[in-house]
TORPA-268698 format. One record per residue (C-alpha): x, y, z; residue in three letters; residue number from 0. Coordinates in pm, whole numbers. Example, Ala and Ser with C-alpha at 12.3 -4.5 7.8 and 13.67 -1.06 7.14 Angstrom:
residues 2
xx 1230 yy -450 zz 780 aa ALA i 0
xx 1367 yy -106 zz 714 aa SER i 1
//
This chain:
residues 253
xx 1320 yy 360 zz 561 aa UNK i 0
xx 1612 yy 659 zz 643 aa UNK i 1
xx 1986 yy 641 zz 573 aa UNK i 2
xx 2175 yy 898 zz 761 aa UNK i 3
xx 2555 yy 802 zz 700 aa UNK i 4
xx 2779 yy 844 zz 979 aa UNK i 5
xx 3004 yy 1157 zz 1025 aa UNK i 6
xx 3335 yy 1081 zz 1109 aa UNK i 7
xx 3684 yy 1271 zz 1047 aa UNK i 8
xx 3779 yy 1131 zz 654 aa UNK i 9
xx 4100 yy 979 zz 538 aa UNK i 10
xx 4332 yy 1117 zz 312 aa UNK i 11
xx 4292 yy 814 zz 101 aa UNK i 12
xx 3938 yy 761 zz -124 aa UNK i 13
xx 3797 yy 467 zz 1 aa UNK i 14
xx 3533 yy 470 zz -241 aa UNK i 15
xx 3547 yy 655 zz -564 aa UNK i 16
xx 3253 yy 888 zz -634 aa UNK i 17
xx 3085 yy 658 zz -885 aa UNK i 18
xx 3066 yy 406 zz -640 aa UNK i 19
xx 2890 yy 584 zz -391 aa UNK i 20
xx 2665 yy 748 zz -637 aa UNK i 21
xx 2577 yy 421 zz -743 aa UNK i 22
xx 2487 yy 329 zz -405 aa UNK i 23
xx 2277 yy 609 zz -336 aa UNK i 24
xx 2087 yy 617 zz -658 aa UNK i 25
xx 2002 yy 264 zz -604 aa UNK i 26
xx 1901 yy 316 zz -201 aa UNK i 27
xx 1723 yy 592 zz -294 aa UNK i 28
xx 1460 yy 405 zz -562 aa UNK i 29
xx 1454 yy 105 zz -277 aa UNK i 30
xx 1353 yy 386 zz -5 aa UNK i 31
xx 1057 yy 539 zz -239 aa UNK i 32
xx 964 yy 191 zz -332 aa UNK i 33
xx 894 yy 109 zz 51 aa UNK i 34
xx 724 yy 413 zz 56 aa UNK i 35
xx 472 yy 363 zz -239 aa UNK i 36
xx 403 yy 10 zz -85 aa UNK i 37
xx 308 yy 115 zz 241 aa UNK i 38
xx 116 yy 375 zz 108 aa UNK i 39
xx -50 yy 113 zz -165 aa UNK i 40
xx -117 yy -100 zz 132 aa UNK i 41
xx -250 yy 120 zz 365 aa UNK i 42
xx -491 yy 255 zz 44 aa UNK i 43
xx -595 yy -48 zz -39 aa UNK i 44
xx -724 yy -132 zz 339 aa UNK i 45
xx -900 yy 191 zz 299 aa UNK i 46
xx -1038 yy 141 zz -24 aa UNK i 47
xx -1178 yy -263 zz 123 aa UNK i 48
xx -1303 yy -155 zz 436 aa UNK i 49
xx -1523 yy 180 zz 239 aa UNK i 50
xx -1645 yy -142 zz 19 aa UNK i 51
xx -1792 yy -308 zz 311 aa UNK i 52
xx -1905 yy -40 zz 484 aa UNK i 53
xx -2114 yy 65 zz 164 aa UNK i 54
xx -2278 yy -318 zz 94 aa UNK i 55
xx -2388 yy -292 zz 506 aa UNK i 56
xx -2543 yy 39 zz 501 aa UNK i 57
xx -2742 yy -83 zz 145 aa UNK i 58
xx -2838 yy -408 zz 387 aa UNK i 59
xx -2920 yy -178 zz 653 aa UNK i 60
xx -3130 yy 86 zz 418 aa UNK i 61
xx -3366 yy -170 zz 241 aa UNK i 62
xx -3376 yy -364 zz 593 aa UNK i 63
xx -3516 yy -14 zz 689 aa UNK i 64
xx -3745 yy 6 zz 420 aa UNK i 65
xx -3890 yy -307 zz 423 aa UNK i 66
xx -3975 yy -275 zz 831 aa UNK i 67
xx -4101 yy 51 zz 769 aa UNK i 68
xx -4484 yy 85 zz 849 aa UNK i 69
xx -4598 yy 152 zz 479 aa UNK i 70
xx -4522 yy -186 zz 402 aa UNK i 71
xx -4829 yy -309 zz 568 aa UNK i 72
xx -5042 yy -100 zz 406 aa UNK i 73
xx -4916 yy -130 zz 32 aa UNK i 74
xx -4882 yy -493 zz -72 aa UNK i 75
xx -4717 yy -376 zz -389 aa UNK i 76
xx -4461 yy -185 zz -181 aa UNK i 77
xx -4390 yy -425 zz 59 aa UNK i 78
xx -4311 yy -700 zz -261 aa UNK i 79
xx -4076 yy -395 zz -398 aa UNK i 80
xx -3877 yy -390 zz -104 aa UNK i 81
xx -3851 yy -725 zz -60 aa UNK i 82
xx -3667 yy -761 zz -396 aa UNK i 83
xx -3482 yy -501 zz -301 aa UNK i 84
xx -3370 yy -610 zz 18 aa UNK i 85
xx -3289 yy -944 zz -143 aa UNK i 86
xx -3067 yy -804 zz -418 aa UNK i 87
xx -2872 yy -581 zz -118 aa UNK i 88
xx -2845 yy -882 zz 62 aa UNK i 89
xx -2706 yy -1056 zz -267 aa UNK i 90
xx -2503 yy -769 zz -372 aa UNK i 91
xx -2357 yy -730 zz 12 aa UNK i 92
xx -2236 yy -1095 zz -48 aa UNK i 93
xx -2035 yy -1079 zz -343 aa UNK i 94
xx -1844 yy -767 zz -213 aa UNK i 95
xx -1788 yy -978 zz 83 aa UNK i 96
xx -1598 yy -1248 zz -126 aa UNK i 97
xx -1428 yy -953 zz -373 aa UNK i 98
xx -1268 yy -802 zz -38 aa UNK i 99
xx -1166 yy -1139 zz 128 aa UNK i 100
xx -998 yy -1225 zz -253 aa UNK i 101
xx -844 yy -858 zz -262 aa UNK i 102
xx -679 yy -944 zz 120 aa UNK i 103
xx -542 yy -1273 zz 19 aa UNK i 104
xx -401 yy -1164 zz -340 aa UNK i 105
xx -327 yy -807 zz -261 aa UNK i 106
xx -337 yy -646 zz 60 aa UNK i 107
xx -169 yy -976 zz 231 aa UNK i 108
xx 105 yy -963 zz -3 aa UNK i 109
xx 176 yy -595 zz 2 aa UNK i 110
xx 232 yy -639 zz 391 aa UNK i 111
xx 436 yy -920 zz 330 aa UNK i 112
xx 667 yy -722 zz 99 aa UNK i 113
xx 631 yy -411 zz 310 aa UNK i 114
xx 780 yy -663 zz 599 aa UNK i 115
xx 1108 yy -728 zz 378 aa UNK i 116
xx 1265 yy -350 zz 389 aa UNK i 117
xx 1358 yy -383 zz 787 aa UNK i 118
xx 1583 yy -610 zz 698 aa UNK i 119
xx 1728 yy -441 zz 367 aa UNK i 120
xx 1770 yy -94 zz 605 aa UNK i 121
xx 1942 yy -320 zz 851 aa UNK i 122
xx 2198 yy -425 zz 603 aa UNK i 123
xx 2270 yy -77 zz 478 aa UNK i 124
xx 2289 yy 5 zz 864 aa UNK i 125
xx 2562 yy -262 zz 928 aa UNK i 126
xx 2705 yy -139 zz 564 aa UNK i 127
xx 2718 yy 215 zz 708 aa UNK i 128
xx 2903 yy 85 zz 1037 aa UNK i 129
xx 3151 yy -108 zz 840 aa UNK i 130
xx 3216 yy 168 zz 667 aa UNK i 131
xx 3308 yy 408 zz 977 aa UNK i 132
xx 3505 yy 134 zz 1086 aa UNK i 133
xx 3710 yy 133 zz 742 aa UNK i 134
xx 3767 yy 530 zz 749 aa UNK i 135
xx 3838 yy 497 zz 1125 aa UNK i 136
xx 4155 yy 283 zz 1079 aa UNK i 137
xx 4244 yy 367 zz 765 aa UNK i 138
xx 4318 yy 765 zz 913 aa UNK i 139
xx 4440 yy 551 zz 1222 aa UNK i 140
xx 4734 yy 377 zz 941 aa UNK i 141
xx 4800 yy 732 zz 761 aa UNK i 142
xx 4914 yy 886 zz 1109 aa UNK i 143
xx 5153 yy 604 zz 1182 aa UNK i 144
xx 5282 yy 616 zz 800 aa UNK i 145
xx 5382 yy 1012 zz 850 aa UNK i 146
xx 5551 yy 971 zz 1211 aa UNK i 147
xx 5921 yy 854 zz 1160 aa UNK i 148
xx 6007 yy 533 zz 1091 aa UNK i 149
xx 6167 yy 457 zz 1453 aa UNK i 150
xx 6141 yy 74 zz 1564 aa UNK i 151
xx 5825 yy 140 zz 1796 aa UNK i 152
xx 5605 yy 362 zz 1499 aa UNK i 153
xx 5703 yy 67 zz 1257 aa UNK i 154
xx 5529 yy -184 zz 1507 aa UNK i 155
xx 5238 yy 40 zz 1522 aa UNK i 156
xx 5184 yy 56 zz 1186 aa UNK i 157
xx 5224 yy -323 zz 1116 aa UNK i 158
xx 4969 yy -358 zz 1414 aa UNK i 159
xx 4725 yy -120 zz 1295 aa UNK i 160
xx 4755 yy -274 zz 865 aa UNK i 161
xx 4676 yy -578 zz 1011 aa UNK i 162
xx 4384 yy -465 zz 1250 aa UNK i 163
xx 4224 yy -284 zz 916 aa UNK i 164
xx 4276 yy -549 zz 654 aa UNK i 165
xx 3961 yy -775 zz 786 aa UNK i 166
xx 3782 yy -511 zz 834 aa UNK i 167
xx 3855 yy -360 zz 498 aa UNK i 168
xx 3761 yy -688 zz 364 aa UNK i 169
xx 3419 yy -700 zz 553 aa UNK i 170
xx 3342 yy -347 zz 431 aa UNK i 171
xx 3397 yy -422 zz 63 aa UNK i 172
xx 3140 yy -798 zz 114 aa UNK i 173
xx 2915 yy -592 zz 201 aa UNK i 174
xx 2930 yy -304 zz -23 aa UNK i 175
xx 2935 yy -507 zz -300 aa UNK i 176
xx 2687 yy -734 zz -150 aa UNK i 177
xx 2455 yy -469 zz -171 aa UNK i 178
xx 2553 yy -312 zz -508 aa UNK i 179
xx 2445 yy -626 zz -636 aa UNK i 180
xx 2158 yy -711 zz -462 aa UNK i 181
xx 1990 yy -371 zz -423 aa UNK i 182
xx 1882 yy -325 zz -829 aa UNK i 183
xx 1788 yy -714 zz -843 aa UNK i 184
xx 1528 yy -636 zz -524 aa UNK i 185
xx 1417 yy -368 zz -723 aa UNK i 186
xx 1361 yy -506 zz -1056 aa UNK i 187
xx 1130 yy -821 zz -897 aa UNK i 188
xx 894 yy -594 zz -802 aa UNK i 189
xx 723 yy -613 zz -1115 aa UNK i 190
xx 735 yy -1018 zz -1093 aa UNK i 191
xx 591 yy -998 zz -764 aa UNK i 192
xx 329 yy -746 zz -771 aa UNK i 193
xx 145 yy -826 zz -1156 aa UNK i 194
xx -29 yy -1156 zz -1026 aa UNK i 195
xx -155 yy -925 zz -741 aa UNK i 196
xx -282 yy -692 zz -954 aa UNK i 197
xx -421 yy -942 zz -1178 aa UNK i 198
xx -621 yy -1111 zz -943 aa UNK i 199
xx -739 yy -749 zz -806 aa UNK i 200
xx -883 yy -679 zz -1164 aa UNK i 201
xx -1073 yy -1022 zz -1170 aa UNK i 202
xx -1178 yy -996 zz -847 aa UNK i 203
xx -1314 yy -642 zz -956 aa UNK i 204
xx -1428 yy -764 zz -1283 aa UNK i 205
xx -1655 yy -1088 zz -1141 aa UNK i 206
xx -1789 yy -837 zz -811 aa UNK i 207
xx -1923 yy -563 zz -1134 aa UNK i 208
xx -2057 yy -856 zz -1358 aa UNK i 209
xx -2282 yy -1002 zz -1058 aa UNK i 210
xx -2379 yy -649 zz -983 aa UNK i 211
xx -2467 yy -577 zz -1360 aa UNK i 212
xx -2674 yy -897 zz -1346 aa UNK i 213
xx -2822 yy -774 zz -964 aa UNK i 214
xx -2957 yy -478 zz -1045 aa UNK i 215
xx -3085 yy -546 zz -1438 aa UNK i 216
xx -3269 yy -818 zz -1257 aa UNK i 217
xx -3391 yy -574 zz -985 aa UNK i 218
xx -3445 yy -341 zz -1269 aa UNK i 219
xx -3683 yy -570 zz -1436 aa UNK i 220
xx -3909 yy -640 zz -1127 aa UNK i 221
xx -3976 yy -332 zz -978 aa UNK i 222
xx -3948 yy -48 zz -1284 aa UNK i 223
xx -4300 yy -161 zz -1354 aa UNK i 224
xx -4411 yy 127 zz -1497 aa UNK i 225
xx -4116 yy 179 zz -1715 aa UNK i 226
xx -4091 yy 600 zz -1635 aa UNK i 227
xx -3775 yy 770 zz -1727 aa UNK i 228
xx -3618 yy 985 zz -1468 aa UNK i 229
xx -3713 yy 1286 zz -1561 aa UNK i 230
xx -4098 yy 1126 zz -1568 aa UNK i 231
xx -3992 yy 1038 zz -1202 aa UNK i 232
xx -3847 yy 1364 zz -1082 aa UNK i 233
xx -4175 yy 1555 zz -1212 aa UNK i 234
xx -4391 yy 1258 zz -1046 aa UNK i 235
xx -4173 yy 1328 zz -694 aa UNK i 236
xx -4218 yy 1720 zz -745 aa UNK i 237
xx -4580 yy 1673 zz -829 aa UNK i 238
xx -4671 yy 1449 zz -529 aa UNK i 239
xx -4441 yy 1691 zz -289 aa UNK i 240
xx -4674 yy 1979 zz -396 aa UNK i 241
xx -4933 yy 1818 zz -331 aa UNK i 242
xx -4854 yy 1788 zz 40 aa UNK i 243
xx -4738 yy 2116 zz 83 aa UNK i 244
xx -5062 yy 2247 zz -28 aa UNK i 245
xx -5240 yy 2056 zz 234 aa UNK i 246
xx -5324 yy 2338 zz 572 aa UNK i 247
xx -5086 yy 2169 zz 839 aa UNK i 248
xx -4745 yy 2239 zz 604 aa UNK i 249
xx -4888 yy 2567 zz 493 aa UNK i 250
xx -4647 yy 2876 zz 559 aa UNK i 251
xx -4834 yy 3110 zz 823 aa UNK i 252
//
């Protein structure tokens, strides 16, 4: 959202006094940062779903992997390993899969929706803007009658030109004030509108971690049969590795 007031030759008389219009812009201003940090929100939170998903796949895809991978046939104990495994991925894919589709309906669909409201708010400072030019146009259009003398013809002109800038005087200041109202109450409801949002995103967040504690304790429990730390592990892997680099077809020349 941009505001770039128009530039047109000014009146000798203030139309608005400087507190007014500082008023106006301090309150357009917070509005214009607002639709900022919403799109931005919105367009992070998209992010942040869609590196979810893609994570919970490639977990399905890796113990899929594992469990089609020719050692399997040749180590029953193996093969049972990564079949829990590739059921708890499978499990664990599906619960992100219903965290993300509760984040989009409570969060992400809602921040669009409000993103979707500041076209029209711009629009209304826009047609605030143009009322405005209109207002300075005539009012400098009444000064130059009031300084010509007052012959019979300049007096008709300026009659003709008060009443061509009363309405739209009148317009100008419904809409100013329209706005000056209206402007801090659209700001202040964004806390109303956005904490259920952000409620439901820490539940949703809260239930997808419990199931996952649960997952993988569970997973835990069937395959750490031997109970190694790992450090025990590490020195297992490192042992086993030099044991194959020791054999004559990996040996350095």
């Amino acid at each position: 959202m941009s505001w770039i007031p128009f530039k047109i030759g000014q009146p000798k008389k203030q139309i608005l006094s400087k507190t007014v219009e500082r008023d106006f812009e301090r309150e357009y201003d917070k509005l214009q940062k607002l639709e900022d940090q919403t799109k931005k929100l919105h367009k992070d939170m998209k992010k942040s779903t869609e590196a979810d998903l893609a994570m919970s796949k490639a977990a399905v895809k890796i113990s899929a992997d594992l469990l089609s991978n020719p050692l399997c046939e040749q180590d029953q104990a193996f093969l049972e390993s990564m079949r829990v495994l590739d059921t708890a991925m499978r499990r664990m894919d599906s619960f992100n899969q219903e965290k993300v589709n509760q984040i989009q309906k409570t969060v992400i669909d809602p921040l669009k929706k409000y993103s979707g409201v500041f076209p029209s708010l711009n629009m209304a400072v826009k047609r605030r803007e143009q009322a405005l030019q209109d207002y300075k146009r005539l009012q400098s259009k009444v000064e130059k009658y009031e300084e010509k003398e007052k012959t019979g013809p300049a007096m008709v002109k300026l009659h003709q030109a008060r009443e061509e800038l009363r309405p739209v005087r009148e317009d100008f200041e419904v809409k100013n004030k329209q706005l000056l109202d209206e402007m801090p109450k659209f700001y202040h409801s964004r806390i109303d509108y956005f904490q259920p949002s952000f409620e439901a995103l820490i539940r949703a967040q809260v239930v997808y971690f419990t199931e996952m504690y649960k997952i993988f304790s569970e997973l835990t429990d069937e395959i750490d049969q031997a109970g190694l730390t790992d450090e025990q592990r590490e020195r297992e892997t490192e042992a086993k590795l030099s044991e194959l680099r020791a054999l004559s077809i990996v040996a350095d020349d």
